[in-house]
N, C-alpha and C positions, 0 to 999 in steps of 0.2 A: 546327371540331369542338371540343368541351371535352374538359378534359384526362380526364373522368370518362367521356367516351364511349368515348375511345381507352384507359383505364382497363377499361375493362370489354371492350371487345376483346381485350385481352390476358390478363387473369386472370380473365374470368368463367365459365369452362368449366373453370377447375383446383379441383378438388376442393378443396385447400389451398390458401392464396396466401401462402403462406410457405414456405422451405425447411425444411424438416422431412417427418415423417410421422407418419404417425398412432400407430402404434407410439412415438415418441418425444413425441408430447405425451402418450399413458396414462401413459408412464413418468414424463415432470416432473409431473404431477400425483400422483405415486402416494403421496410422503411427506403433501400432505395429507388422506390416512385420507379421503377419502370414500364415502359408504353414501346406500344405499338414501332416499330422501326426503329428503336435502340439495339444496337448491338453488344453481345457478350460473347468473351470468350472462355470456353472450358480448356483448363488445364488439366491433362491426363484426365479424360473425358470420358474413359471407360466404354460402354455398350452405350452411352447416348442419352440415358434415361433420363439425367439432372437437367442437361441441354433442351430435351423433348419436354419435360415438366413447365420449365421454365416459358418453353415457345409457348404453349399453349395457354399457361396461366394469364403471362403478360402480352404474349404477340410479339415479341421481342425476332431480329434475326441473330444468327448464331453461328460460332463454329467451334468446333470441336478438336483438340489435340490431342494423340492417343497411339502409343507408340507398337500396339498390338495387333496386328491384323485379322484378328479373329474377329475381336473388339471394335473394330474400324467397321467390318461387315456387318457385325450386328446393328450399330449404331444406323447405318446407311440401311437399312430395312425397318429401322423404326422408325425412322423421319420419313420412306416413304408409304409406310402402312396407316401412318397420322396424319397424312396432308401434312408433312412440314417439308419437304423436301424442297422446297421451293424457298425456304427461308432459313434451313441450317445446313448445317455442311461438316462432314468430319473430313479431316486431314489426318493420314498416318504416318505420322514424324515423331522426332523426338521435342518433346515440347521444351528440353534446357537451350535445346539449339533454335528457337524459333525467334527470327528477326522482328524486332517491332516495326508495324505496319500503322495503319489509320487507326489511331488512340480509340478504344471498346469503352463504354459506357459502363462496362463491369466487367473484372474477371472473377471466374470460380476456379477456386483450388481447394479441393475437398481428399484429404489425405493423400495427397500427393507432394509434400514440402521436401521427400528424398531426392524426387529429380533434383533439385538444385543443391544440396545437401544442408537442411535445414528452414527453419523456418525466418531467421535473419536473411539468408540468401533467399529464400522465395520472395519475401517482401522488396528485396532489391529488386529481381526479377523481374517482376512484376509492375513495378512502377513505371516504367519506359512504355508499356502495353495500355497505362487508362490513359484517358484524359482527366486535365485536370477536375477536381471536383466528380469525378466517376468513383466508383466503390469497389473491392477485394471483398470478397466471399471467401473465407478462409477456413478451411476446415480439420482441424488435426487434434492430439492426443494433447494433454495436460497432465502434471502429478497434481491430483487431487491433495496432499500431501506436505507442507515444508520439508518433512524430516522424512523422509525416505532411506530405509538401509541401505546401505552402501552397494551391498549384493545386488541390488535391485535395480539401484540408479545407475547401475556399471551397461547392465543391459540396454538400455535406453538413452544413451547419452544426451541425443540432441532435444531430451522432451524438456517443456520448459513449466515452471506454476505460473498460473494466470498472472500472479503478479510480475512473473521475469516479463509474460509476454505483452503487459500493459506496456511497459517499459521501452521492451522494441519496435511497437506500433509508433510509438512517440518521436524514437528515432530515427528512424527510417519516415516519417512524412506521413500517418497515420493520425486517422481520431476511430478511436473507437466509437462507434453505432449503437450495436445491438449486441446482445449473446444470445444464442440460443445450445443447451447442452443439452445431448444425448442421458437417456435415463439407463438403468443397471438393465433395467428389459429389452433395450434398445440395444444395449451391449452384446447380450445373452443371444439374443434374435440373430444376431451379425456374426456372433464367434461360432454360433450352434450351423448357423448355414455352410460355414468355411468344413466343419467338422463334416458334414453329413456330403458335401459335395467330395470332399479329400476322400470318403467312405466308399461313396458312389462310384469313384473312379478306378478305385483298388476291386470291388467287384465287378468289375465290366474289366478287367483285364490281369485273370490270374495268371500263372506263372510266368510275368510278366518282370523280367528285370529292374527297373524302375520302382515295382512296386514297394521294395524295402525303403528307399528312400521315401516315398508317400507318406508310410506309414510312419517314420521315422519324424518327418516333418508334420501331423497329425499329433502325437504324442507328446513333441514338442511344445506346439501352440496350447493344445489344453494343460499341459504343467504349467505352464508361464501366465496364462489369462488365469489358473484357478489357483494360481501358487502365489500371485501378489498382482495381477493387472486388473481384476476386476474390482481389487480393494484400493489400489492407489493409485488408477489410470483412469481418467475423464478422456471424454471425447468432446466437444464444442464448436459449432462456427459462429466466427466475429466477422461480423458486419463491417466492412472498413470504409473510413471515406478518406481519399489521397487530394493532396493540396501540393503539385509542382513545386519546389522550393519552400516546404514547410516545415524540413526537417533541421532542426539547430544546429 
């Protein structure tokens, strides 16, 4: 089985696939003032929900990048169950491969920084896609931590401390905004859903080949979240505002 399959076993029926809510990304979006007929674009866009929050909160038009086609459907039946169909849109591509078009007023990238392999490469990424003085919506993992075991930080290569990641906002053409972090309940809520859906899917399909690997990737995730990620792993979105040529 790929890891994308068993990927979508476990977070393709959560609404979110980040810790957070909905309520708390209106809120990190809210310093950047957006209205009515701005556009944003979601990167790795999931089932739509962030995209559909957003339309409705602000009016905003939208699209969506989302390289799953289950996800893609789901997303295209919640924009038309909501009256948004008219003003968002998902596309099923790969969003590392997506050509800048008319510069978006905001991009969301809400744990998605693997597509480009990292959170330095996202920010490049991304930057060709605003317009100037438009905002990144960034959302991924932090070591809560300086001093992190080594065993620990091996796992995890590409996570950075808030202070590495002050640092690369700066360089790459970045002011940091806002923050808004994820709480240990918010954590709890997000790991526990990954747990009970990987559960779900091993009982709706016994003597099922695959199932070993499930469970196998099941056992995994909760050693690793209750072994050292819920003690040394943050999750946060920053608020970014991008200035064309403002990187030293």
């Amino acid at each position: 089985m790929e890891y994308q399959d068993i990927e979508e076993i476990a977070q393709g029926s959560l609404a979110i696939m980040n810790p957070t809510t909905i309520g708390d990304v209106c809120a990190a979006a809210g310093p950047a003032a957006l209205s009515a007929g701005d556009h944003v674009l979601d990167m790795g866009a999931g089932n739509g929900t962030v995209l559909a929050a957003l339309g409705r909160q602000y009016g905003i038009c939208g699209t969506g990048i989302e390289r799953r086609r289950s996800s893609c459907r789901l997303a295209e039946a919640a924009f038309l169950d909501q009256g948004l169909s008219e003003r968002l849109r998902i596309i099923c591509a790969d969003a590392a491969a997506m050509a800048p078009g008319t510069p978006a007023d905001m991009v969301v990238c809400l744990g998605a920084s693997s597509i480009w392999g990292g959170i330095p490469h996202t920010l490049a990424a991304c930057a060709p896609l605003l317009r100037t003085g438009g905002h990144l919506l960034l959302g991924d993992r932090y070591w809560r931590h300086e001093r992190v075991q080594p065993e620990f930080a091996r796992e995890w290569p590409d996570v950075l401390t808030e202070y590495e990641l002050l640092s690369v906002f700066g360089e790459t053409g970045y002011e940091l905004c806002g923050i808004t972090r994820s709480s240990e309940r918010d954590w709890d809520r997000y790991e526990s859903s990954i747990w009970q859906s990987c559960r779900a899917w091993i009982a709706a399909h016994p003597g099922d080949p695959r199932t070993q690997e499930v469970e196998h990737y099941l056992r995994d995730i909760q050693a690793e979240y209750l072994g050292y990620g819920r003690e040394h792993v943050g999750w946060a979105m920053y608020l970014l505002s991008y200035e064309a040529g403002a990187a030293p």
